[in-house]
C-alpha positions as CSV (number, residue, x, y, z in Angstrom):
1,X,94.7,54.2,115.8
2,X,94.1,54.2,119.3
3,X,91.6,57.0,120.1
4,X,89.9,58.7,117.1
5,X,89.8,62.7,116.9
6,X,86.5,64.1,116.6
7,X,85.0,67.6,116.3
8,X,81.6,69.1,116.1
9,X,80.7,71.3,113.5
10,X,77.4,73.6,114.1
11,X,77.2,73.7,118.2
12,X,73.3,73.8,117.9
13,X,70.7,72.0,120.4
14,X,71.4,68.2,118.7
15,X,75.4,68.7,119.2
16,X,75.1,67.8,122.6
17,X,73.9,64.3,121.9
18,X,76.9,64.5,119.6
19,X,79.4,65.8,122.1
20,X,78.3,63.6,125.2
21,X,78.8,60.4,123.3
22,X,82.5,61.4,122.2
23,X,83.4,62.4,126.2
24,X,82.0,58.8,127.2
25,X,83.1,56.7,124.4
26,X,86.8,55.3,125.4
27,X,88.3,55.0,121.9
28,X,87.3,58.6,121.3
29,X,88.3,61.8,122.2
30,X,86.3,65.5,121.5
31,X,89.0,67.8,120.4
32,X,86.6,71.2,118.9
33,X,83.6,72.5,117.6
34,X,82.9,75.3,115.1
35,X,79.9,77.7,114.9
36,X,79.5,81.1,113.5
37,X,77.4,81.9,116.4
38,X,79.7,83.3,119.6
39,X,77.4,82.2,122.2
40,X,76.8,79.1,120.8
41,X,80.6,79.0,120.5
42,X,81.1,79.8,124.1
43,X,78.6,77.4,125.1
44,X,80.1,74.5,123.4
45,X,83.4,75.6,125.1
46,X,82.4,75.9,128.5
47,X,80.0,73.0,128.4
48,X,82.8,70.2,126.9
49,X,86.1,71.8,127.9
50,X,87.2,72.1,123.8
51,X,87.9,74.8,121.8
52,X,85.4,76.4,119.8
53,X,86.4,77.7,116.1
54,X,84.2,80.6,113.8
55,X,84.3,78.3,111.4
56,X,85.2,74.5,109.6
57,X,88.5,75.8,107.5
58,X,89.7,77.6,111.1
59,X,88.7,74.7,113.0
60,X,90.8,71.9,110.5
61,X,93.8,74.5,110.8
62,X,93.8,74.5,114.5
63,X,92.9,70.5,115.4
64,X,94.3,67.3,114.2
65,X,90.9,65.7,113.3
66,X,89.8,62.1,112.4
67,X,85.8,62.5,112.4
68,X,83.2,65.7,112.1
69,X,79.7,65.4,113.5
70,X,77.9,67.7,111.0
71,X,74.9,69.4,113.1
72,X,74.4,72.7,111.3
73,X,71.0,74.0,109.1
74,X,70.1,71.7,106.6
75,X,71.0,73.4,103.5
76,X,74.4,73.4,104.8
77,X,75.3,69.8,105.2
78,X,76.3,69.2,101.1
79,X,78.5,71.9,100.4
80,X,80.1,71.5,104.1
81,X,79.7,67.4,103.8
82,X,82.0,67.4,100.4
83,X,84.6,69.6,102.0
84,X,84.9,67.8,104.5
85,X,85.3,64.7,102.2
86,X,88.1,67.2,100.2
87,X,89.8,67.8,103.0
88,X,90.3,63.7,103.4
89,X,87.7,63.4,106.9
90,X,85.6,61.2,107.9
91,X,82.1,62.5,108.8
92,X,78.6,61.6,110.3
93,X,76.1,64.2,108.8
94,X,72.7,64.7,110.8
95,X,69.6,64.3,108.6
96,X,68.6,64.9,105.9
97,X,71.9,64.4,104.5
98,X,71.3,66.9,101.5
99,X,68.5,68.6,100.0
100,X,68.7,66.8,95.9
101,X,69.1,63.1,94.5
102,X,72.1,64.8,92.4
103,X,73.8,66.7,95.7
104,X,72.8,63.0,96.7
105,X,74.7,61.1,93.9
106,X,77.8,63.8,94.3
107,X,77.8,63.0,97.5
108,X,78.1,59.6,96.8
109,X,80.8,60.1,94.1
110,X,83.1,62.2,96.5
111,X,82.5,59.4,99.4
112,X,84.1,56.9,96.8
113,X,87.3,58.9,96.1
114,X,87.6,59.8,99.3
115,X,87.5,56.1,100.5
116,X,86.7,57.6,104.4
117,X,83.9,57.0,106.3
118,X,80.4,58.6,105.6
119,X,77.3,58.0,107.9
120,X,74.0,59.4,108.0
121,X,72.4,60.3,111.3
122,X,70.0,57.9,111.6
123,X,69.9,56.9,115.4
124,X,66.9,55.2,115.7
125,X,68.0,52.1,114.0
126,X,69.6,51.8,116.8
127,X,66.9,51.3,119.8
128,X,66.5,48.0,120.9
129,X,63.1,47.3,120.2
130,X,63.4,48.6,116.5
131,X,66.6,45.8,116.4
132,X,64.2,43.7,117.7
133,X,61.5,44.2,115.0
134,X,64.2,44.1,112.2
135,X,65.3,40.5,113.1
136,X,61.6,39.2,113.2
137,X,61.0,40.3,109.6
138,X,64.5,38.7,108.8
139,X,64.0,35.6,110.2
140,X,60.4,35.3,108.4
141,X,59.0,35.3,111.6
142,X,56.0,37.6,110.7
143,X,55.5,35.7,107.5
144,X,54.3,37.6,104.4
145,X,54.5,41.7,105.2
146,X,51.0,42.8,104.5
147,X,50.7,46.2,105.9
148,X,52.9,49.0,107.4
149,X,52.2,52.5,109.0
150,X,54.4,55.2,110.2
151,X,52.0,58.0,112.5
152,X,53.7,60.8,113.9
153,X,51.7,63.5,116.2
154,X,54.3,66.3,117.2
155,X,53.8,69.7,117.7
156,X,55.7,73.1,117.2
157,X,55.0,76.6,118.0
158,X,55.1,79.9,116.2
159,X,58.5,80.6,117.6
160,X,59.8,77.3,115.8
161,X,59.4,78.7,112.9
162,X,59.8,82.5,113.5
163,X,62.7,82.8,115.4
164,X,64.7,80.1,113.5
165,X,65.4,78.4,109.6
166,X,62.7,76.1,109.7
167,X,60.0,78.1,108.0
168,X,62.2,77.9,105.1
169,X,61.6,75.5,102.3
170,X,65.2,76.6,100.5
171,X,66.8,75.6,104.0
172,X,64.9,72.9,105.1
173,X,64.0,70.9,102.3
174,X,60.3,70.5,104.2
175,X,58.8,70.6,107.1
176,X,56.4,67.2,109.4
177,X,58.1,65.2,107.0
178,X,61.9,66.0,106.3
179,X,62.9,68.0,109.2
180,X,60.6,65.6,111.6
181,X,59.8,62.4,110.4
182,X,62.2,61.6,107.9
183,X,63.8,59.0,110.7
184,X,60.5,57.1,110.8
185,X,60.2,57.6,106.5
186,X,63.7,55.8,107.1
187,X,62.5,53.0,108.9
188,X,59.5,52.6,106.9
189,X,61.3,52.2,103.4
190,X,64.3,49.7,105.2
191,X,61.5,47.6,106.7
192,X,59.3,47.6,103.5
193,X,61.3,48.7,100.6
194,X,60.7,50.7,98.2
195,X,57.2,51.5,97.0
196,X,55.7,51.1,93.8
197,X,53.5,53.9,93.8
198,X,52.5,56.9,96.2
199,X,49.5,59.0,96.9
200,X,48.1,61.3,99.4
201,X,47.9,64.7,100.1
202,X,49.9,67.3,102.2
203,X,49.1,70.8,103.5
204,X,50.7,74.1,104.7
205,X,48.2,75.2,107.8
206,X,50.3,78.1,108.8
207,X,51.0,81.5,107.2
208,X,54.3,82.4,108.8
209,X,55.7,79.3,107.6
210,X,56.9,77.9,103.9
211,X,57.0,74.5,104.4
212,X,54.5,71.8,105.1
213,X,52.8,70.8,108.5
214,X,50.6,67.5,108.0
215,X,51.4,64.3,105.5
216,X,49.5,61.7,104.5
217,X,50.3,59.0,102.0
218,X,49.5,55.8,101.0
219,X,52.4,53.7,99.4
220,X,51.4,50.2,97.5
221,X,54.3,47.9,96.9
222,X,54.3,44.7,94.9
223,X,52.3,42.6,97.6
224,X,51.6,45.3,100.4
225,X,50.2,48.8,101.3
226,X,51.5,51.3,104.2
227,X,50.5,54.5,105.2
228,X,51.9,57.3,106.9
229,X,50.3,60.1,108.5
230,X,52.6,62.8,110.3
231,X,52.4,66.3,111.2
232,X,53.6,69.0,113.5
233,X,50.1,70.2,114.8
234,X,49.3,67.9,117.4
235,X,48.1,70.2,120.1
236,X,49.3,70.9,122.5
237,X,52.8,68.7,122.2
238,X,54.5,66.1,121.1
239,X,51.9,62.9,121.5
240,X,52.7,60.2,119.4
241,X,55.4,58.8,116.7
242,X,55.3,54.6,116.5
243,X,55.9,52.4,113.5
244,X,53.6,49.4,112.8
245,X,54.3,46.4,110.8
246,X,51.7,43.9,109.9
247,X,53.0,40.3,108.6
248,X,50.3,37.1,108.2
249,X,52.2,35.6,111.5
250,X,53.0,38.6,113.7
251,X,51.8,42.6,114.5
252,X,54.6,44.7,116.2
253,X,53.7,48.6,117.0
254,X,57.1,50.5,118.0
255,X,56.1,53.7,119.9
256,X,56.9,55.3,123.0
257,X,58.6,58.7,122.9
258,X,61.8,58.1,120.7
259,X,60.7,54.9,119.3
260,X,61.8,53.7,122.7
261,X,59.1,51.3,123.5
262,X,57.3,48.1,122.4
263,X,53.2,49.2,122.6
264,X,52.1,45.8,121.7
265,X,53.6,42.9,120.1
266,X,52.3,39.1,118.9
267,X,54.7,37.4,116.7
268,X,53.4,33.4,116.4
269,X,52.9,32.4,119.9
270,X,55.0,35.2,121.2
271,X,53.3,38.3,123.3
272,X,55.9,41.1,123.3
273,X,55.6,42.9,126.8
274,X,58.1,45.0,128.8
275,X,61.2,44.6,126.2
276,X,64.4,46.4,126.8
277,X,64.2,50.8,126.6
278,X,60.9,50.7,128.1
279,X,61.0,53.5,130.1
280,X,61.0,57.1,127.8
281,X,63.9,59.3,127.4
282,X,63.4,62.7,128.2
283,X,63.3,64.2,124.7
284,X,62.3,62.7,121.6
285,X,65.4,62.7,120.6
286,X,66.2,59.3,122.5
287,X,69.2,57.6,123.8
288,X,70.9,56.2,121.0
289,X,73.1,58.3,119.2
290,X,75.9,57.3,121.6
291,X,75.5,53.9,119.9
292,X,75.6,54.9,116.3
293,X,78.6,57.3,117.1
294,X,80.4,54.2,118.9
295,X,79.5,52.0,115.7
296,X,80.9,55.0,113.2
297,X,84.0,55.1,115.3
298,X,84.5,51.6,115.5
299,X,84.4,51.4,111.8
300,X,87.0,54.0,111.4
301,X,89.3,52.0,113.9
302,X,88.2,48.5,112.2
303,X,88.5,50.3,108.5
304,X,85.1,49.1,107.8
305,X,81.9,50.6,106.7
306,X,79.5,51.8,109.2
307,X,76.0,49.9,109.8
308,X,74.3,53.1,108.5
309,X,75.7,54.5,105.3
310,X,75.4,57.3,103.7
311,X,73.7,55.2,100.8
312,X,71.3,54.8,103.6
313,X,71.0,58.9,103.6
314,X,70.5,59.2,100.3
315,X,67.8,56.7,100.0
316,X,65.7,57.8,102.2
317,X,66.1,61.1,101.3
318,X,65.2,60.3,97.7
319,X,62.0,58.6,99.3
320,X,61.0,61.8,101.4
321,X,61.1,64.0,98.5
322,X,59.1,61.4,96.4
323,X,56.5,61.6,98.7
324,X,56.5,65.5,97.9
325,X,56.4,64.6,94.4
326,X,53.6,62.3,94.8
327,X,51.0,63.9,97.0
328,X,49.0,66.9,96.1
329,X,48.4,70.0,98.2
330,X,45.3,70.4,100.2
331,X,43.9,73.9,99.8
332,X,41.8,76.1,101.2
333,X,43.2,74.8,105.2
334,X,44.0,77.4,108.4
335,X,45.2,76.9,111.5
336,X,44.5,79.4,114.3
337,X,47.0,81.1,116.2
338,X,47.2,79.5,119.4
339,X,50.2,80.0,121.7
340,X,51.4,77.3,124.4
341,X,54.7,76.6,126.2
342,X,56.8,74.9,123.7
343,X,58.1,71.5,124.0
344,X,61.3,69.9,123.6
345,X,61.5,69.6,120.0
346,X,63.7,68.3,117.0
């Protein structure tokens, strides 16, 4: 296989990140997209020179295709994930890959069968200082891991949640922490594993809205602790989402917009300053989904599996909704209306 085939189904906002890194990548080519909407369609058209279908069973009639990006509402992605899988595709789906640890495990079952490619969306893993990080706790480095901490300080306006499917628990599966910050929750539990226990608290501030805006949790592990504090009312935008680890030989802080960007670093005699991706992207969406695209490719060509699975998905989904499970509900919280230009949001 010389070039593989790709397609885009849901044409929202993230399926340009999607779409760019098919037209530059040289072993790929972007044949379609599919979206019920018809502006959306006719944006996707006009914007990538490909034909835009109503819908996945018109688009897979019309294209030859290798690989779906899977970009549309969350409560989407299983049903449309295992058809794809049916249908004998290979397919990146964007987070959170389902809603349940069973759609999880079916998932799993019909990846399996299917023996094709499945990876989760989960670009960050991607940026270099994050790589960077990951090999010092590898290499023991850092020594012992004593403390981790995930802080993410975004915010989002009425009209996120008015105008669009994100006020909806059935189609969201949550709000600060699965439709935002589940790709910090990822890096958290692959750095640190899996936690022994959880507690915390979570709360729903807004009226108009189902699902929750601020999380904070405490996660012991065998021989550590971590914490994790996100939310989606950081007045008046998007200020902060980083990732700390602490190890008895090293403290790394991974900020910047997109996770982009060293903050401060000491790992033994090492000072970490002015690493690679310094600078911020524009959105927080960053600059490395072109990457994890390339590597999912790749693994089709190579007949390999992908560096991020859809084990990887599942995982970390699991994790996200056990920190539902875990924390209470803090009652008896308001937030006032307050109305600013919105921000470039996920």
């Amino acid at each position: 296989m010389d070039k593989v085939r790709a397609a885009i189904v849901g044409c929202g906002r993230v399926s340009r990140f999607h779409a760019a890194a098919y037209q530059k990548l040289g072993n790929a080519q972007l044949v379609g997209g599919a979206d019920i909407d018809p502006e959306r369609r006719k944006w996707f058209s006009e914007n990538y020179s490909a034909p835009a279908y109503s819908s996945l069973d018109e688009l897979l009639r019309n294209q030859d295709v290798d690989l779906i990006s899977l970009s549309v509402p969350s409560d989407l992605h299983f049903s449309l994930a295992m058809r794809i899988l049916e249908k004998g595709k290979n397919v990146i789906i964007e987070k959170p890959v389902c809603m349940t640890a069973e759609e999880g495990q079916q998932l799993l079952e019909a990846e399996r069968k299917s023996g094709k490619v499945v990876s989760t969306c989960f670009q960050n893993r991607f940026n270099p200082p994050i790589k960077l990080l990951v090999d010092f706790i590898n290499s023991g480095e850092m020594g012992k891991i004593l403390l981790g901490n995930v802080c993410v300080r975004w915010w989002r306006t009425e009209n996120y949640f008015t105008n669009h499917w994100h006020a909806s628990k059935n189609r969201s599966g949550g709000g600060a922490l699965m439709t935002q910050a589940i790709h910090h929750a990822d890096l958290l539990r692959w750095l640190m594993g899996e936690p022994e226990s959880i507690t915390g608290f979570r709360s729903n501030l807004r009226p108009y809205s189902e699902v929750e805006d601020v999380v904070v949790a405490v996660m012991k592990y065998q021989n550590s602790l971590s914490t994790l504090e996100v939310s989606t009312v950081a007045y008046p935008k998007d200020i902060e989402a980083s990732i700390t680890i602490i190890g008895e030989k090293g403290t790394v802080k991974v900020g910047g917009k997109s996770l982009n960007r060293i903050e401060y670093g000491f790992v033994g005699d090492k000072v970490l300053t002015g690493l690679a991706d310094n600078d911020d992207p524009v959105s927080v969406y960053g600059t490395s989904h072109i990457l994890e695209i390339e590597d999912v490719v790749n693994s089709i060509i190579e007949k390999r599996p992908p560096k991020v699975r859809l084990e990887d998905g599942v995982k970390s989904l699991n994790f996200v909704n056990r920190i539902y499970d875990s924390t209470q509900i803090a009652q008896n919280l308001t937030l006032p209306s307050i109305q600013v230009p919105p921000p470039v949001f996920v």
